[in-house]
C-alpha positions as CSV (number, residue, x, y, z in Angstrom):
1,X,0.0,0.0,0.0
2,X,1.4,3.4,-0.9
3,X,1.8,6.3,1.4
4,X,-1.0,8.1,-0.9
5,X,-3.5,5.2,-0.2
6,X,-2.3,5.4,3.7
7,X,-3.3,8.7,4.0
8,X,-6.4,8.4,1.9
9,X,-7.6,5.9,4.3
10,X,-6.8,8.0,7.3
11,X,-8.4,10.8,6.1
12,X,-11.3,8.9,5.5
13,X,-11.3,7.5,8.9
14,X,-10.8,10.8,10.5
15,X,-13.5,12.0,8.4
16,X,-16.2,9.2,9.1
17,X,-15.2,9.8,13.2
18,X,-16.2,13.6,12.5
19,X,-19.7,12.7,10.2
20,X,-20.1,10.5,13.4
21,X,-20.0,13.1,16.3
22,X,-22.1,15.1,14.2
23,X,-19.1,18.1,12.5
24,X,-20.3,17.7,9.8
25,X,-18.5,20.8,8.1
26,X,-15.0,19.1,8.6
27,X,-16.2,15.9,7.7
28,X,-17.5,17.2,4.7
29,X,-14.3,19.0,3.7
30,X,-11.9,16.3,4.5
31,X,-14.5,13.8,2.1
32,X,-14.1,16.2,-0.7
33,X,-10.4,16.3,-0.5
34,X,-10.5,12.4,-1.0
35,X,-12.7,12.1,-3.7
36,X,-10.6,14.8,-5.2
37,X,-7.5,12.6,-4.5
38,X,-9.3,9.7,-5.5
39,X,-12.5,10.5,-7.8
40,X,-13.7,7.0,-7.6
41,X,-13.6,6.4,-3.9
42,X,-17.0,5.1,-3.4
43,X,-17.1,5.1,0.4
44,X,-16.2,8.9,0.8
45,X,-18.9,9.7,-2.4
46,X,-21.6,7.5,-0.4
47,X,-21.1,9.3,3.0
48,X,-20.7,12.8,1.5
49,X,-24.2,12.1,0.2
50,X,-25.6,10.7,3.2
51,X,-24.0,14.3,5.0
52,X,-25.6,16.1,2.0
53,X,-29.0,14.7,2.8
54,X,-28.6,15.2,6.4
55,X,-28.0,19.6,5.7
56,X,-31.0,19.2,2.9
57,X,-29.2,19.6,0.3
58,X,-31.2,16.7,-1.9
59,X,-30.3,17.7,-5.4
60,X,-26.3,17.3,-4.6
61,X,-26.9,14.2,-2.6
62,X,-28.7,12.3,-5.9
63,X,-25.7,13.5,-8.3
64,X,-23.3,11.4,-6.0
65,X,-25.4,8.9,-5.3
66,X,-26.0,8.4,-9.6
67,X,-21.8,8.7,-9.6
68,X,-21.6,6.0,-7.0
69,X,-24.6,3.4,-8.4
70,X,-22.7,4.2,-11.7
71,X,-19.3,3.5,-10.7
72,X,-20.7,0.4,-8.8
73,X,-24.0,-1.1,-9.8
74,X,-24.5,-4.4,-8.5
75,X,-24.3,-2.4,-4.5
76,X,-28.0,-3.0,-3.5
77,X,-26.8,-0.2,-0.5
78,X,-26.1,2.2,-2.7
79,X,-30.0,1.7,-4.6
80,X,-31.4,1.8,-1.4
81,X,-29.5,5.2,-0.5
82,X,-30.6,6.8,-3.9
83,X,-34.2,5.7,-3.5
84,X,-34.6,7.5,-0.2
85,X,-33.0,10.6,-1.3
86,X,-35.1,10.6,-4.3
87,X,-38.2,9.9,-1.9
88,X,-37.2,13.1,0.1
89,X,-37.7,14.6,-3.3
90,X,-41.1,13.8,-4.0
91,X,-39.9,11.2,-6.9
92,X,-41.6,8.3,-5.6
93,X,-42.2,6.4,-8.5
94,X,-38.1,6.4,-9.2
95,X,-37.6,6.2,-5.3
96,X,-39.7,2.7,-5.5
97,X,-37.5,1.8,-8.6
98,X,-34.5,2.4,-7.3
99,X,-35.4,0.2,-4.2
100,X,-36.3,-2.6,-6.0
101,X,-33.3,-2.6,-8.1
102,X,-31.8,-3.1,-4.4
103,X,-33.8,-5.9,-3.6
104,X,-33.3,-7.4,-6.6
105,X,-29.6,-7.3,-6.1
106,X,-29.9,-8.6,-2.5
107,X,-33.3,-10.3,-2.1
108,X,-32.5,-10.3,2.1
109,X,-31.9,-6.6,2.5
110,X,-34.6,-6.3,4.5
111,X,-34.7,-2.5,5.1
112,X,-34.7,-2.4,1.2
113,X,-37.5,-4.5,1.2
114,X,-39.0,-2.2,4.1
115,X,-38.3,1.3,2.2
116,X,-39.9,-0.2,-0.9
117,X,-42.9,-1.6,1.4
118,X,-43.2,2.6,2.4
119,X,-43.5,3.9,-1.1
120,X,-45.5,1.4,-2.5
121,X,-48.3,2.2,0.5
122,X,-47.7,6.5,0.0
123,X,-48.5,5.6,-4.0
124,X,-51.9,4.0,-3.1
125,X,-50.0,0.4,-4.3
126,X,-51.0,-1.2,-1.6
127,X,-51.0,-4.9,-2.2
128,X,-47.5,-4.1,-3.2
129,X,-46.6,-3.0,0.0
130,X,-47.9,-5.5,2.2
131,X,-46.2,-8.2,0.1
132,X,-42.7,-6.4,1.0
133,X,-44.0,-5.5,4.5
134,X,-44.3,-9.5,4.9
135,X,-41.2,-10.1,3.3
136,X,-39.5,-8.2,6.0
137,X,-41.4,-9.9,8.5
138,X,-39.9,-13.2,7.3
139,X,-35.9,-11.9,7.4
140,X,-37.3,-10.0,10.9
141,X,-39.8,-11.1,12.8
142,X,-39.3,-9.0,15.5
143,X,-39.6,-5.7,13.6
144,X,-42.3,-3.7,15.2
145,X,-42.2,-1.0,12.4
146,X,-42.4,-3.3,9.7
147,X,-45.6,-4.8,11.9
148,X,-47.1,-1.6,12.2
149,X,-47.0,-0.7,8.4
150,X,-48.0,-3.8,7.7
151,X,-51.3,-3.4,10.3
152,X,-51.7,0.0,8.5
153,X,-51.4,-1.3,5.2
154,X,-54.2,-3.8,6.2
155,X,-56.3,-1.7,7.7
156,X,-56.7,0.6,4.0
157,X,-57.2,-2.6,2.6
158,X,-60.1,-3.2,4.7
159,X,-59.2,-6.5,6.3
160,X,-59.4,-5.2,9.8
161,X,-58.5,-8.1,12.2
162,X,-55.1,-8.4,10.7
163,X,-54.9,-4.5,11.2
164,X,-55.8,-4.7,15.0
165,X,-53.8,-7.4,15.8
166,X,-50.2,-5.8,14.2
167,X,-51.8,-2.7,16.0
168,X,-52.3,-4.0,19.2
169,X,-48.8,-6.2,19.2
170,X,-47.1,-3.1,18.7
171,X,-48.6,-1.5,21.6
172,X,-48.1,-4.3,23.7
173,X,-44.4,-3.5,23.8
174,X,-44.4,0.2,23.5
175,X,-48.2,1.3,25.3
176,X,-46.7,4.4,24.3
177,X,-46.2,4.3,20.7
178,X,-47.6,7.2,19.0
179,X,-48.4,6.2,15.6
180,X,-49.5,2.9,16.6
181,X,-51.8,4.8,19.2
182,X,-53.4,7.2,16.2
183,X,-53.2,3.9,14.2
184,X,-55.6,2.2,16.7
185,X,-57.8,5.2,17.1
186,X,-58.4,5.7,13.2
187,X,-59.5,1.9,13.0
188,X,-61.9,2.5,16.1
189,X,-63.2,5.3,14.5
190,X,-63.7,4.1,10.9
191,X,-65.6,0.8,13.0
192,X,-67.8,3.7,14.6
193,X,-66.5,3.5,18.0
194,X,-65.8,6.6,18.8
195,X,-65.4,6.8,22.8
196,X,-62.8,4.5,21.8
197,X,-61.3,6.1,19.1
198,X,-61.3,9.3,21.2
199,X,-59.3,7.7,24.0
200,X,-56.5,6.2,21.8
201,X,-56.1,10.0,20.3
202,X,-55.5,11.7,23.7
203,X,-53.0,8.7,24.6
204,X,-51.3,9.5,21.6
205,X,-51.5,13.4,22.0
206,X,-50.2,12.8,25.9
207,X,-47.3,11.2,24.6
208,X,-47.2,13.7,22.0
209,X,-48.8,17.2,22.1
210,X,-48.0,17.8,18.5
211,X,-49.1,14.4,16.8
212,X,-50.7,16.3,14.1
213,X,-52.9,12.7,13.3
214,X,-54.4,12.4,16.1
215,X,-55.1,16.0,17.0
216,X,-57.2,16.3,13.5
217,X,-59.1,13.2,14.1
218,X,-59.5,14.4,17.3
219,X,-61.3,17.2,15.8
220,X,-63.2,15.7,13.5
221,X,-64.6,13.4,16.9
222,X,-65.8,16.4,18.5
223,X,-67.3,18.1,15.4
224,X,-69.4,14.7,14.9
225,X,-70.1,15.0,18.6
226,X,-71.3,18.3,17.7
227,X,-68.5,19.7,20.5
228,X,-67.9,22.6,18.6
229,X,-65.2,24.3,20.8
230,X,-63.3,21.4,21.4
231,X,-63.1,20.4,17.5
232,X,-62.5,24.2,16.8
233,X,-59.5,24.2,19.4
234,X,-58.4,20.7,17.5
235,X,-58.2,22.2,13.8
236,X,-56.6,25.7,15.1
237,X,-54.0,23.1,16.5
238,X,-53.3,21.5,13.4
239,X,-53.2,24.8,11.3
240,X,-50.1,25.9,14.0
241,X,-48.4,22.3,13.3
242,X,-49.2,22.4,10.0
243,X,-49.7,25.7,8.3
244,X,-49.9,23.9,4.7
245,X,-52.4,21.3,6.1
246,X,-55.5,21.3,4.1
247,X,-58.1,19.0,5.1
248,X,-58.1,20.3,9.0
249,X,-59.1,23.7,7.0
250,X,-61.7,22.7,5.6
251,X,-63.4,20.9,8.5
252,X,-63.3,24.6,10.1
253,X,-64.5,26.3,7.5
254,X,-67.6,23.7,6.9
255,X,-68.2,23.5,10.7
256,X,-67.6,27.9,11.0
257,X,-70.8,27.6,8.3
258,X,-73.0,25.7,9.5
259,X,-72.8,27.6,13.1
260,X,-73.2,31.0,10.5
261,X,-69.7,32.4,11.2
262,X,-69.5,32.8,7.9
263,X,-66.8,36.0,8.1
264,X,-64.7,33.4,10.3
265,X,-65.0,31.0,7.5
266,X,-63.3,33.1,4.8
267,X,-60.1,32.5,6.2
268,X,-59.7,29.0,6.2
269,X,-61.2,29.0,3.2
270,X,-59.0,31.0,1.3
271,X,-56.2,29.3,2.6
272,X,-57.5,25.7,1.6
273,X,-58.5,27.1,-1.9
274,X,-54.5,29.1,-2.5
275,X,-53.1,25.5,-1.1
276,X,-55.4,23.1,-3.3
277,X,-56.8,25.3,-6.1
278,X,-58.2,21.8,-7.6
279,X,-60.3,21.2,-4.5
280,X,-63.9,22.2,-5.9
281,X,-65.6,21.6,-2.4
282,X,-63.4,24.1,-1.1
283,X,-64.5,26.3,-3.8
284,X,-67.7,25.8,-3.7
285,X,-67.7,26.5,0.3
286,X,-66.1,29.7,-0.6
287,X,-69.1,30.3,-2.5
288,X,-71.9,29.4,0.1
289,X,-70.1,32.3,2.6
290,X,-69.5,34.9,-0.8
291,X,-72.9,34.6,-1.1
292,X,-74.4,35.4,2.6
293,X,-71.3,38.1,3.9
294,X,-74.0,41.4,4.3
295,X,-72.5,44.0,1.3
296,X,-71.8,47.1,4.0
297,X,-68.6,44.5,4.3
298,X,-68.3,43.4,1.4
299,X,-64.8,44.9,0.6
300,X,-62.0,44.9,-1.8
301,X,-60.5,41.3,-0.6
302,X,-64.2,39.5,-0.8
303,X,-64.3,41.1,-4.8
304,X,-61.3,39.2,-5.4
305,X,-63.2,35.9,-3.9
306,X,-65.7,36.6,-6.2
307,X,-63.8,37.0,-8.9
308,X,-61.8,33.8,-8.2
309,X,-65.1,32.0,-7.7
310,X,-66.4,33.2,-11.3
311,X,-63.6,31.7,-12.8
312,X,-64.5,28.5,-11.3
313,X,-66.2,25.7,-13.5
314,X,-67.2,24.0,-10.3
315,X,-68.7,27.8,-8.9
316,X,-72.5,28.2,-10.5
317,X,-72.5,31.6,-11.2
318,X,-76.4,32.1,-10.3
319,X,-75.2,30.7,-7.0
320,X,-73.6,33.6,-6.7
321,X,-76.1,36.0,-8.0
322,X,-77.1,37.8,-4.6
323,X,-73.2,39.0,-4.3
324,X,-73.1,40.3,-7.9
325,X,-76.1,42.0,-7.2
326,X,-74.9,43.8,-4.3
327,X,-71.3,44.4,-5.9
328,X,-73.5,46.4,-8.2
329,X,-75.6,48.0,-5.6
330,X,-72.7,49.5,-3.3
331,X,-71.3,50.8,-6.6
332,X,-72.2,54.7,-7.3
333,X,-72.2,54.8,-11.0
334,X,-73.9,51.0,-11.5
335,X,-76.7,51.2,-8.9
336,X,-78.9,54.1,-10.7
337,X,-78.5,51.4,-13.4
338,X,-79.8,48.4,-11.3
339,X,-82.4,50.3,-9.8
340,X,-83.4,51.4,-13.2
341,X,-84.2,47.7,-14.8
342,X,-85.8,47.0,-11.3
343,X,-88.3,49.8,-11.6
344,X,-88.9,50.5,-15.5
345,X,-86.9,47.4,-17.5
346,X,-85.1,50.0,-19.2
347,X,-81.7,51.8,-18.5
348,X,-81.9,55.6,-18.3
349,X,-82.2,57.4,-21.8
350,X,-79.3,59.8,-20.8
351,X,-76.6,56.6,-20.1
352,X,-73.7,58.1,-20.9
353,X,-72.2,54.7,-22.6
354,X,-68.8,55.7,-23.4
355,X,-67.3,56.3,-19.8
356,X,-69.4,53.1,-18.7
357,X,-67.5,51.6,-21.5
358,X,-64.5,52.2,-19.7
359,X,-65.4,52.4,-16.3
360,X,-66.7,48.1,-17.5
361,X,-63.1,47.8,-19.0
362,X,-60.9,48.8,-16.6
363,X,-62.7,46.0,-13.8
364,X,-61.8,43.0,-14.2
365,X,-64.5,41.5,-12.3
366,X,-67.4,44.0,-14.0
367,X,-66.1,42.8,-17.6
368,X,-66.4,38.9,-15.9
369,X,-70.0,39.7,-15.1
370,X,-71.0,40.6,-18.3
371,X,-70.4,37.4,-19.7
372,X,-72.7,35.8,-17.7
373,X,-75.5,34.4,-18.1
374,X,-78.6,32.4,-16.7
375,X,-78.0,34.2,-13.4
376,X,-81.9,33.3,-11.8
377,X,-81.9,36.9,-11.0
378,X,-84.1,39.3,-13.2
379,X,-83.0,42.7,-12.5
380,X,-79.1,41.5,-13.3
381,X,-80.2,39.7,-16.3
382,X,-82.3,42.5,-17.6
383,X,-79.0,44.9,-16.7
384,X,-76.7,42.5,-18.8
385,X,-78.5,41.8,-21.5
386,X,-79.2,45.7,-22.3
387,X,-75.4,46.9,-21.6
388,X,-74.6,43.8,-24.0
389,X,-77.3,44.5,-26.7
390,X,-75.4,48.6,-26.3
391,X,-72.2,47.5,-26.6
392,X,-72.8,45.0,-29.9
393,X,-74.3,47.9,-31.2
394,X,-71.1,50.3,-31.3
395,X,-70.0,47.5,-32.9
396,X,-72.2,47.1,-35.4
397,X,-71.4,50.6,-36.1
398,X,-67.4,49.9,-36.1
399,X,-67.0,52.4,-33.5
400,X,-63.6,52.1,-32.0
401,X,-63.7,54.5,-29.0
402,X,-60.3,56.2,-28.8
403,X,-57.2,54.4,-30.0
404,X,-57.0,51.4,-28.0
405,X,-60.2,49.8,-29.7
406,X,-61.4,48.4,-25.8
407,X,-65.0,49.0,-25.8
408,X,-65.0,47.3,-29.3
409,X,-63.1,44.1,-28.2
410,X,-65.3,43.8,-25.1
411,X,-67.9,44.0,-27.1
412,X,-66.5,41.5,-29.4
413,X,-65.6,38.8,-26.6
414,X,-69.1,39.4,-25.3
415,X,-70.4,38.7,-28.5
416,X,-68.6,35.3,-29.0
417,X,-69.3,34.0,-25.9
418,X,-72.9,34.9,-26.1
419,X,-74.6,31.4,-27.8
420,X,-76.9,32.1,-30.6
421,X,-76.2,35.9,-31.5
422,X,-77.2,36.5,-34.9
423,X,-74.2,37.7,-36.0
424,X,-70.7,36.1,-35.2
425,X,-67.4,37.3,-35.0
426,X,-65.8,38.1,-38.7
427,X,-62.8,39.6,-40.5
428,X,-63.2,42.5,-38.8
429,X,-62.2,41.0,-35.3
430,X,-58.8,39.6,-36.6
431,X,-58.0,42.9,-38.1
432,X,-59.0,44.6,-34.7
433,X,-56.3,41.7,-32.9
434,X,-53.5,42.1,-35.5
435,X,-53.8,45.8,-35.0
436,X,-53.2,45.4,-31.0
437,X,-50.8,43.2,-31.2
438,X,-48.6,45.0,-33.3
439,X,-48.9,47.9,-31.7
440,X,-48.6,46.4,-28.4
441,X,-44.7,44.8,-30.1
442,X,-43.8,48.0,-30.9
443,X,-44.4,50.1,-27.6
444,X,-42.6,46.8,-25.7
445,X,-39.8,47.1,-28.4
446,X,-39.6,51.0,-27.6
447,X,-40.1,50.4,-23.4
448,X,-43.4,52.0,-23.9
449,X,-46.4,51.4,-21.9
450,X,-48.8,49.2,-22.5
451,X,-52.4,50.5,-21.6
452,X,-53.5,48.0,-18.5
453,X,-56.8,48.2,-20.0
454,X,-55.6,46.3,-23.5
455,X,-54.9,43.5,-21.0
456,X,-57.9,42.9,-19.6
457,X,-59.7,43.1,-22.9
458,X,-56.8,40.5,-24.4
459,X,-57.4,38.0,-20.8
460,X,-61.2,38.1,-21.3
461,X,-61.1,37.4,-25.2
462,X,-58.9,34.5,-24.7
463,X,-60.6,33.2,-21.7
464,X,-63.1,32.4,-24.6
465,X,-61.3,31.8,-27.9
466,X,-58.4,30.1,-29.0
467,X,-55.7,33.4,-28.6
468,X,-52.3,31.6,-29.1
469,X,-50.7,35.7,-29.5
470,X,-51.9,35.1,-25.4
471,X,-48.7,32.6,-24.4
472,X,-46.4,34.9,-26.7
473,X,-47.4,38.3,-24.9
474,X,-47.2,35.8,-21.2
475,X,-43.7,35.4,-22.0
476,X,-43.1,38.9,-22.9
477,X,-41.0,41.0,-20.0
478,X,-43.7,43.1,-18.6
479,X,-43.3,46.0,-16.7
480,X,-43.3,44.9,-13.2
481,X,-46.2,47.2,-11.8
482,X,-48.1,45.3,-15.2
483,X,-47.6,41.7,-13.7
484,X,-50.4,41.3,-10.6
485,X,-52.7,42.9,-13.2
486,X,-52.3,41.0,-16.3
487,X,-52.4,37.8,-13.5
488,X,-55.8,39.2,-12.2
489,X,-57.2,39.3,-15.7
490,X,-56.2,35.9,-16.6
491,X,-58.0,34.7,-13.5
492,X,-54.7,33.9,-11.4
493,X,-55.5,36.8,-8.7
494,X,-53.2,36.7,-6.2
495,X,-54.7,36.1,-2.3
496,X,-55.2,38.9,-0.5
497,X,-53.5,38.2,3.2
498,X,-55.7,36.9,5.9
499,X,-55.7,35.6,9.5
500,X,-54.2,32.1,9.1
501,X,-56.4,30.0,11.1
C-alpha cells in the first residue's frame, strides 16, 4: 500500500469519526479532498451524500449517489441510499425503482424491502406494500415498524382483524407508541367507536402534544359529537403544526358555516383554496359564505373571492347572484343602473355609454359579469343583457372608441361567448387583434407602456377563444407594476393576506 493510499484511508477514517460526532462541516471538507484525491472512492462519495442529505441539500446528494450506483452497480446499499434521497424529493415512483433494483440485487436486504414496502403504500399500491411489508417480517420477525406498516397497510385494505392485531402487538411492547396509538384510534373510529377512538387520540397526544394525526381526528370526533369548541380548538392546532395542512381547514371552515360564522369562515377557506386550487368543495364552500357576507362588508379582498369563484367551473354563477347584485348596488355609478331595470326594465335614456364603457373595461370583475349568463336573478339579467345588446351595437357601427379599440373588443368577446347571437365574429375582429398586437410589439420594443386596460380586454377574449398571441405576450418581460394585473385578468389573482387559522 502506498503512502497516498495510507493517507487516503486516514483521512477517511478521520472524516467518518467527524460525520459520526455530528461536525459535519470538517467531515464534509476532508470527504471532498479524498474524492478529489481519488475520484472513484466510493465510500467517501456515499457518506458525502448521506451528510448532503442530512444539511438538505437533496439535489447534490442524488448527483453522487448516480456517480456512486454508476461507478458500482450491483451495490444493493447504494439503490437503497438513492431511492430515499429521491423519496425526500417527492420522486416516488423512481424512489420505488431504485429500491427494487436493491432488492433485486440482494433479495435479504430487509430495510430495502421495508423502504420499498413505504413507497409502495404512499402511492396507493397497496397490495404491493404488504407483500414487501411480509417479506420483512420473514428476514425480521421481530420488527415492530415493519408490523405496524403492515397493520396499517391492512387496515386501508379493509381487512381489519389483521390491522388490529399488528396494531395491538405493537402496543403491547411500546403502550406508548404514538403512531400505533393514532393507528388504533383511526380503525376505532372508521368501526364507529368513537369513545374509543377518542381515548387512543388523547394517549397519543399525551405522549405527544404535536401528533398532528391524532389531534385532527381528534377534531373531526368532536365536530361529529357536535363539541364545537373542542373540534375548533383541535383544527386551530393542526393549522399551527401544520400551516400547509388542508383537510383540517376545511373541517373549520364547513363547521364555522353551518354555526353562521360565515366572516370566520373566509379564512380558512381562502387558505385551503390558494393551497389546493383543484379542491372544488373548497370552492364551492367559498361560495356558500360569498354569497351570505351582508354587502356594507363586502370589501376589496371578498371582490377578489368573487372574482376567483367566477372563474370556477365547479362555482354556478347564479349561486352567486345575490353578491353580484350587491357588488352592483354599493357601486355609485352602477346602482342608478340596477335600480333602473328593477323599476322600469329599461336603462336611463341619458346613459352616458362611453365612460361606462370604460369604467366596464378597466374592472376586471365587471367585464367577468357581463359574460354571464342564466344568473336566476331578473334585475341583473335585464342589466346585462341591455349593456350587452349597447355594446354590440357600437359595434355594429365599427366604432372604436379612442385608440386602443377596448369598448370594441369587449364588445366582441361578449359577443362570441354569447350562444346564438345573430351575427358572429368576422374579418373584422382579426384585423381589430393584428392591430393590438402590433402595436402592443412596438411600444414593448420601444419600453413604452402598454395601456392596462388592452390587457384585460386580451385576458377576457382568450378566456373564450383560442388566442395563441396570449402565451407569446405571457412570456413577454412586462413592466413589473403590469404583472399582478395582467395575473388578475387571466383569472390567477393573487390572495389577499388573511388571518391564518
Amino acid at each position: 500500500m502506498s503512502d497516498q493510499q495510507v493517507s487516503i484511508e486516514q483521512a477517511f477514517q478521520w472524516a467518518v469519526r467527524h460525520h459520526q460526532n455530528g461536525a459535519l462541516e470538517p467531515a464534509e471538507a476532508l470527504y471532498r479532498q479524498i474524492i478529489e484525491a481519488m475520484p472513484n472512492h466510493l465510500h467517501a462519495i456515499h457518506n458525502l451524500s448521506i451528510l448532503l442529505r442530512a444539511s438538505g441539500r437533496l439535489e447534490g446528494a442524488v448527483e453522487l449517489l448516480k456517480r456512486v450506483v454508476a461507478l458500482k452497480p450491483e451495490v444493493a446499499e447504494y439503490h437503497n441510499t438513492l431511492g430515499v434521497v429521491l423519496g425526500d424529493l417527492g420522486q416516488l415512483e423512481l424512489a420505488e425503482a431504485a429500491f427494487g433494483q436493491a432488492v433485486s440485487l440482494n433479495p435479504k436486504d430487509a430495510q430495502a424491502h421495508f423502504n420499498q414496502g413505504v413507497y409502495r403504500r404512499a402511492q396507493g399500491a397497496l397490495e404491493g406494500a404488504l407483500t414487501s411489508f411480509e417479506r420483512v417480517l420473514e428476514l425480521r420477525p421481530d420488527d415492530l415498524e415493519a408490523r405496524l406498516q403492515r397493520g396499517l397497510v391492512c387496515q386501508g385494505l379493509e381487512r381489519m382483524d389483521v390491522a388490529r392485531e399488528d396494531i395491538e402487538a405493537v402496543l403491547a411492547q411500546h403502550p406508548e407508541h404514538v403512531e400505533a396509538l393514532t393507528s388504533l384510534g383511526t380503525l376505532h373510529h372508521l368501526q364507529g367507536d368513537l369513545e374509543q377512538a377518542e381515548k387512543c387520540h388523547r394517549q397519543a397526544l399525551k405522549s405527544d402534544p404535536n401528533a398532528l394525526e391524532s389531534q385532527r381526528n381528534l377534531g373531526l370526533i368532536c365536530h361529529a359529537q357536535q363539541r364545537t369548541e373542542e373540534a375548533e380548538a383541535c383544527f386551530q392546532r393542526v393549522a399551527e403544526l401544520a400551516p400547509n395542512d388542508v383537510g383540517s381547514r376545511l373541517e373549520l371552515g364547513r363547521m364555522l358555516i353551518l354555526e353562521g360564522r360565515f366572516q370566520e369562515a373566509l379564512g380558512p377557506l381562502r387558505r385551503v383554496v390558494t393551497l389546493a386550487p383543484q379542491m372544488k368543495e373548497a370552492w364551492q364552500l367559498l361560495a356558500v359564505v360569498v354569497s351570505v357576507i351582508s354587502f356594507p362588508t363586502l370589501d376589496e379582498s371578498m371582490l377578489i373571492d368573487l372574482l376567483r369563484l367566477l372563474a370556477q367551473p365547479s362555482v354556478d354563477p347564479s349561486t352567486l347572484s345575490r353578491s353580484i347584485y350587491g357588488t352592483l348596488a354599493y357601486d355609485d355609478e352602477l346602482a342608478p343602473l340596477l335600480t333602473a331595470m328593477e323599476k322600469e326594465g329599461v336603462l336611463p335614456e341619458d346613459l352616458d355609454l362611453d365612460a361606462l364603457l370604460e369604467k366596464l373595461a378597466c374592472n376586471p370583475l365587471l367585464t367577468r359579469m357581463l359574460t354571464l349568463t342564466a344568473l336566476e336573478n331578473q334585475p341583473l339579467e335585464g342589466l346585462f343583457n341591455h349593456l350587452r345588446r349597447l355594446l354590440l351595437g357600437r359595434v355594429e357601427q365599427g366604432w372604436m372608441g379612442e385608440a386602443s379599440g377596448l369598448p370594441f373588443l369587449v364588445a366582441l368577446a361578449i359577443q362570441a361567448h354569447i350562444q346564438g347571437h345573430p351575427n358572429p365574429p368576422g374579418s373584422e375582429e382579426q384585423v381589430i387583434l393584428a392591430w393590438m398586437q402590433n402595436e402592443m410589439a412596438k411600444r414593448l420594443d420601444n419600453s413604452g407602456e402598454i395601456p392596462p386596460t388592452w390587457l384585460t380586454v386580451l385576458a377576457i377574449y382568450g378566456a373564450m377563444n383560442d388566442l395563441p398571441m396570449l402565451d407569446d405576450l405571457r412570456r413577454q418581460s412586462w413592466p413589473e407594476s403590469l404583472t399582478p394585473l395582467w395575473s388578475q385578468q387571466l383569472g390567477e389573482v393573487p390572495m389577499v393576506s388573511e388571518q391564518v387559522h
